[in-house]
RODO-2510 file (C-alpha; in nm, 4 decimals, decimal comma):
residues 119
     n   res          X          Y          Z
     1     x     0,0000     0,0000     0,0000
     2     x     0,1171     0,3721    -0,0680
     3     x     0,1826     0,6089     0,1862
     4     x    -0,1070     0,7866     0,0501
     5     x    -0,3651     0,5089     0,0680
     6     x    -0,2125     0,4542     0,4131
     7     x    -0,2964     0,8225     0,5121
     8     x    -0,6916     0,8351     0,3589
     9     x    -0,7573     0,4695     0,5339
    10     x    -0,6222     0,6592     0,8160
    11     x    -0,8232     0,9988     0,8164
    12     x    -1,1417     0,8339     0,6801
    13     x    -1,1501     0,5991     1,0355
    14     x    -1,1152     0,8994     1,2292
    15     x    -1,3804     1,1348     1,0314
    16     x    -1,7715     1,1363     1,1008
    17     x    -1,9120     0,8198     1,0086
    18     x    -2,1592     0,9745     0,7459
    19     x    -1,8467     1,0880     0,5971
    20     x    -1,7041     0,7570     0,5777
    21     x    -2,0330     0,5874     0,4035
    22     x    -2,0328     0,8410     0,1773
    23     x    -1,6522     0,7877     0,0685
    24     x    -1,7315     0,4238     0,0636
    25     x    -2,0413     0,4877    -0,1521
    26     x    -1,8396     0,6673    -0,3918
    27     x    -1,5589     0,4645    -0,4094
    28     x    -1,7928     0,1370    -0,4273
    29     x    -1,7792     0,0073    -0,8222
    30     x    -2,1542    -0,0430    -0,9679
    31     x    -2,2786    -0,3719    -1,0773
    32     x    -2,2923    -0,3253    -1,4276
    33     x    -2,4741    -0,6211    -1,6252
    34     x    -2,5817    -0,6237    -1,9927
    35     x    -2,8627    -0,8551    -2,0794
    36     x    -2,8129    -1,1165    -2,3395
    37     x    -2,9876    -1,0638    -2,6143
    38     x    -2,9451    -0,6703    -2,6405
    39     x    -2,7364    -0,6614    -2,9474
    40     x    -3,0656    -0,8374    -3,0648
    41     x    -3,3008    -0,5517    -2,9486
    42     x    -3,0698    -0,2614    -3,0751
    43     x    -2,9955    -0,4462    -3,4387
    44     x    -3,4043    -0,4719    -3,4719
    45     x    -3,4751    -0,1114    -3,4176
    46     x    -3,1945    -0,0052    -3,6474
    47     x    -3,3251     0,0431    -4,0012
    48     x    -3,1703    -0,1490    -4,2955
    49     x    -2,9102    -0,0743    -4,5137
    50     x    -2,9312     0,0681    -4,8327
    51     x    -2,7395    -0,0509    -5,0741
    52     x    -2,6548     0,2412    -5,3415
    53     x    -2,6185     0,0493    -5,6794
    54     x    -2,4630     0,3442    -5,9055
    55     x    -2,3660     0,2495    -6,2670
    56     x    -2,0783     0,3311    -6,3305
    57     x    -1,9045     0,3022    -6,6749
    58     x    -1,5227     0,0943    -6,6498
    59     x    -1,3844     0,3337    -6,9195
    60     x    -1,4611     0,7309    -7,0023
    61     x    -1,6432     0,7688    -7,2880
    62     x    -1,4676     0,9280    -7,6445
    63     x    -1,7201     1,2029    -7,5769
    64     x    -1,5854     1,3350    -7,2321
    65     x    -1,2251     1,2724    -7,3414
    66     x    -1,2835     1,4967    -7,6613
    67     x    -1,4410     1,7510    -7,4318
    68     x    -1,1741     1,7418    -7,1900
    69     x    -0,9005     1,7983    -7,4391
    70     x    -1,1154     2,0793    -7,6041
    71     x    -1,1237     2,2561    -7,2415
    72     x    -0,7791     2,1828    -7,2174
    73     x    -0,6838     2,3447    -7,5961
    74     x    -0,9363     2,6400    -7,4783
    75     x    -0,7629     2,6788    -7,1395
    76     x    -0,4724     2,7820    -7,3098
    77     x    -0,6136     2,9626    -7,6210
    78     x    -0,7637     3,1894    -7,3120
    79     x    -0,4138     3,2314    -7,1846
    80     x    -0,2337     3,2955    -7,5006
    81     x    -0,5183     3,5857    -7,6037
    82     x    -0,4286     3,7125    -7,2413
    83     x    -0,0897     3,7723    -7,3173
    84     x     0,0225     4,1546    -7,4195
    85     x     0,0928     4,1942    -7,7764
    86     x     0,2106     4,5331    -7,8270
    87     x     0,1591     4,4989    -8,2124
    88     x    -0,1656     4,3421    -8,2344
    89     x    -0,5545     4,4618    -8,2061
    90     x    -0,6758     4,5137    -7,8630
    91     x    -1,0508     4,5103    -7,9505
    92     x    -1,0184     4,1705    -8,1651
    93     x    -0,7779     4,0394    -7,9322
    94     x    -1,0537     4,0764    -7,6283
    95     x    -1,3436     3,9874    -7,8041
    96     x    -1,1645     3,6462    -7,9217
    97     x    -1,0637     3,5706    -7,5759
    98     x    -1,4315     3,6242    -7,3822
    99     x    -1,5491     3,3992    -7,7369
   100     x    -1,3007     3,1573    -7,5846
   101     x    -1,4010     3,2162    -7,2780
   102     x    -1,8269     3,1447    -7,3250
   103     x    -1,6949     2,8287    -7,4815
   104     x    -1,5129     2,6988    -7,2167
   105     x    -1,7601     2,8000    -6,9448
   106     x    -2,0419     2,6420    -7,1797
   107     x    -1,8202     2,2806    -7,2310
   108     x    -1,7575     2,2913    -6,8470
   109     x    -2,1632     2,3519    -6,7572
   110     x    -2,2117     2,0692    -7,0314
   111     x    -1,9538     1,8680    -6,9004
   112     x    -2,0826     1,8849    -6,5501
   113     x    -2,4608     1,8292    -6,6288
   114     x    -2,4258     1,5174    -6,8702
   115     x    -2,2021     1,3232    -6,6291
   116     x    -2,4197     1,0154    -6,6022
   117     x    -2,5634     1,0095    -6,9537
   118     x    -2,2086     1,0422    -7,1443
   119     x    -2,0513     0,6717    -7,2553
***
Protein backbone atom coordinates (compact mmCIF):
# COMPACT_ATOMS: atom_id res chain seq x y z
CA UNK A 1 0.00 0.00 0.00
CA UNK A 2 1.17 3.72 -0.68
CA UNK A 3 1.83 6.09 1.86
CA UNK A 4 -1.07 7.87 0.50
CA UNK A 5 -3.65 5.09 0.68
CA UNK A 6 -2.12 4.54 4.13
CA UNK A 7 -2.96 8.22 5.12
CA UNK A 8 -6.92 8.35 3.59
CA UNK A 9 -7.57 4.70 5.34
CA UNK A 10 -6.22 6.59 8.16
CA UNK A 11 -8.23 9.99 8.16
CA UNK A 12 -11.42 8.34 6.80
CA UNK A 13 -11.50 5.99 10.36
CA UNK A 14 -11.15 8.99 12.29
CA UNK A 15 -13.80 11.35 10.31
CA UNK A 16 -17.71 11.36 11.01
CA UNK A 17 -19.12 8.20 10.09
CA UNK A 18 -21.59 9.74 7.46
CA UNK A 19 -18.47 10.88 5.97
CA UNK A 20 -17.04 7.57 5.78
CA UNK A 21 -20.33 5.87 4.03
CA UNK A 22 -20.33 8.41 1.77
CA UNK A 23 -16.52 7.88 0.69
CA UNK A 24 -17.32 4.24 0.64
CA UNK A 25 -20.41 4.88 -1.52
CA UNK A 26 -18.40 6.67 -3.92
CA UNK A 27 -15.59 4.65 -4.09
CA UNK A 28 -17.93 1.37 -4.27
CA UNK A 29 -17.79 0.07 -8.22
CA UNK A 30 -21.54 -0.43 -9.68
CA UNK A 31 -22.79 -3.72 -10.77
CA UNK A 32 -22.92 -3.25 -14.28
CA UNK A 33 -24.74 -6.21 -16.25
CA UNK A 34 -25.82 -6.24 -19.93
CA UNK A 35 -28.63 -8.55 -20.79
CA UNK A 36 -28.13 -11.17 -23.39
CA UNK A 37 -29.88 -10.64 -26.14
CA UNK A 38 -29.45 -6.70 -26.40
CA UNK A 39 -27.36 -6.61 -29.47
CA UNK A 40 -30.66 -8.37 -30.65
CA UNK A 41 -33.01 -5.52 -29.49
CA UNK A 42 -30.70 -2.61 -30.75
CA UNK A 43 -29.95 -4.46 -34.39
CA UNK A 44 -34.04 -4.72 -34.72
CA UNK A 45 -34.75 -1.11 -34.18
CA UNK A 46 -31.95 -0.05 -36.47
CA UNK A 47 -33.25 0.43 -40.01
CA UNK A 48 -31.70 -1.49 -42.96
CA UNK A 49 -29.10 -0.74 -45.14
CA UNK A 50 -29.31 0.68 -48.33
CA UNK A 51 -27.39 -0.51 -50.74
CA UNK A 52 -26.55 2.41 -53.42
CA UNK A 53 -26.18 0.49 -56.79
CA UNK A 54 -24.63 3.44 -59.06
CA UNK A 55 -23.66 2.49 -62.67
CA UNK A 56 -20.78 3.31 -63.31
CA UNK A 57 -19.05 3.02 -66.75
CA UNK A 58 -15.23 0.94 -66.50
CA UNK A 59 -13.84 3.34 -69.20
CA UNK A 60 -14.61 7.31 -70.02
CA UNK A 61 -16.43 7.69 -72.88
CA UNK A 62 -14.68 9.28 -76.44
CA UNK A 63 -17.20 12.03 -75.77
CA UNK A 64 -15.85 13.35 -72.32
CA UNK A 65 -12.25 12.72 -73.41
CA UNK A 66 -12.84 14.97 -76.61
CA UNK A 67 -14.41 17.51 -74.32
CA UNK A 68 -11.74 17.42 -71.90
CA UNK A 69 -9.00 17.98 -74.39
CA UNK A 70 -11.15 20.79 -76.04
CA UNK A 71 -11.24 22.56 -72.42
CA UNK A 72 -7.79 21.83 -72.17
CA UNK A 73 -6.84 23.45 -75.96
CA UNK A 74 -9.36 26.40 -74.78
CA UNK A 75 -7.63 26.79 -71.40
CA UNK A 76 -4.72 27.82 -73.10
CA UNK A 77 -6.14 29.63 -76.21
CA UNK A 78 -7.64 31.89 -73.12
CA UNK A 79 -4.14 32.31 -71.85
CA UNK A 80 -2.34 32.96 -75.01
CA UNK A 81 -5.18 35.86 -76.04
CA UNK A 82 -4.29 37.12 -72.41
CA UNK A 83 -0.90 37.72 -73.17
CA UNK A 84 0.23 41.55 -74.19
CA UNK A 85 0.93 41.94 -77.76
CA UNK A 86 2.11 45.33 -78.27
CA UNK A 87 1.59 44.99 -82.12
CA UNK A 88 -1.66 43.42 -82.34
CA UNK A 89 -5.54 44.62 -82.06
CA UNK A 90 -6.76 45.14 -78.63
CA UNK A 91 -10.51 45.10 -79.50
CA UNK A 92 -10.18 41.70 -81.65
CA UNK A 93 -7.78 40.39 -79.32
CA UNK A 94 -10.54 40.76 -76.28
CA UNK A 95 -13.44 39.87 -78.04
CA UNK A 96 -11.65 36.46 -79.22
CA UNK A 97 -10.64 35.71 -75.76
CA UNK A 98 -14.31 36.24 -73.82
CA UNK A 99 -15.49 33.99 -77.37
CA UNK A 100 -13.01 31.57 -75.85
CA UNK A 101 -14.01 32.16 -72.78
CA UNK A 102 -18.27 31.45 -73.25
CA UNK A 103 -16.95 28.29 -74.82
CA UNK A 104 -15.13 26.99 -72.17
CA UNK A 105 -17.60 28.00 -69.45
CA UNK A 106 -20.42 26.42 -71.80
CA UNK A 107 -18.20 22.81 -72.31
CA UNK A 108 -17.57 22.91 -68.47
CA UNK A 109 -21.63 23.52 -67.57
CA UNK A 110 -22.12 20.69 -70.31
CA UNK A 111 -19.54 18.68 -69.00
CA UNK A 112 -20.83 18.85 -65.50
CA UNK A 113 -24.61 18.29 -66.29
CA UNK A 114 -24.26 15.17 -68.70
CA UNK A 115 -22.02 13.23 -66.29
CA UNK A 116 -24.20 10.15 -66.02
CA UNK A 117 -25.63 10.09 -69.54
CA UNK A 118 -22.09 10.42 -71.44
CA UNK A 119 -20.51 6.72 -72.55
Amino acid sequence: MTRRRLDEQVESQTSDPLDRRLSEALEAAPHIAVADDFAARVMSRVPARRIWAQNVPAHASVGRRVALIAAAVLLLAMLGFAAPSPDANQLARTAAEWIVAAEFVALTLWLSLRTGTLR
